[in-house]
C-alpha positions in Angstrom: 81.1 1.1 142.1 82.2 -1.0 139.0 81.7 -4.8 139.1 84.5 -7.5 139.8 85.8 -8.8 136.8 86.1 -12.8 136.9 89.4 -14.4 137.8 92.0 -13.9 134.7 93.8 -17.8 135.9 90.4 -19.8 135.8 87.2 -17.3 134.7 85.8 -18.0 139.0 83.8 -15.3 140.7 86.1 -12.7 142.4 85.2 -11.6 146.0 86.1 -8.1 147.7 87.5 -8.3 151.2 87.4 -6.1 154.0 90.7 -6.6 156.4 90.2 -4.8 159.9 92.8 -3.4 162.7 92.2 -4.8 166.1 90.7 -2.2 168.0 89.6 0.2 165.3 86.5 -1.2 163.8 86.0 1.5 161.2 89.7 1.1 159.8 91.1 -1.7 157.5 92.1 -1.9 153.6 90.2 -4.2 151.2 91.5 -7.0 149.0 90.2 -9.0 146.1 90.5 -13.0 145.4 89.6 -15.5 143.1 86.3 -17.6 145.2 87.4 -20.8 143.4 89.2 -23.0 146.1 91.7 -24.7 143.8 93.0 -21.1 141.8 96.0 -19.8 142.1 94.4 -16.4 143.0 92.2 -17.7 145.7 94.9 -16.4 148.3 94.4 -12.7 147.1 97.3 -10.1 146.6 97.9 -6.5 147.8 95.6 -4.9 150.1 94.2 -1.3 149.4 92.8 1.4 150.9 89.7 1.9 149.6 87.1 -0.5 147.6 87.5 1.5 144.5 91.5 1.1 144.5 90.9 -2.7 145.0 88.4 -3.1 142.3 90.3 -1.2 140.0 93.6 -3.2 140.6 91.7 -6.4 140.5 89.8 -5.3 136.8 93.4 -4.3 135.2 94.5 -7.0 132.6 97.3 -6.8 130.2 96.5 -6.3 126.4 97.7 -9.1 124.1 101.0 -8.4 123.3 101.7 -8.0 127.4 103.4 -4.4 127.1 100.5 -1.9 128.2 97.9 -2.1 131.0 94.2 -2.0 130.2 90.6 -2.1 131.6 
């Protein structure tokens, strides 16, 4: 599994998060957020289905010039 990148707002230690469904234990989607209190990413963003697809959103950063995705 690849490693959390650190927060692209404020360089803080990102955490993966497991969201369950009431009832079904073994069924949820996972998140990523920024572990700094005071970031703007601390609240997370999209949920996902699997670890990998939430690591893998979290690690995509936009190249200099803004126009093309990278990792």
């Amino acid at each position: 599994m690849a490693k959390l990148k650190s927060c692209p707002f404020c360089g803080g230690k990102a955490e993966l998060f497991k969201h369950r469904s009431f009832g079904q234990p073994d069924y949820g989607s996972y998140s990523v957020a920024c572990g700094t209190y005071d970031c703007i990413m601390s609240d997370g963003g999209s949920s996902y289905a699997t670890k990998h697809e939430a690591i893998e959103a979290w690690n995509r950063r936009r190249k200099e010039n803004g126009n093309e995705l990278w990792q």
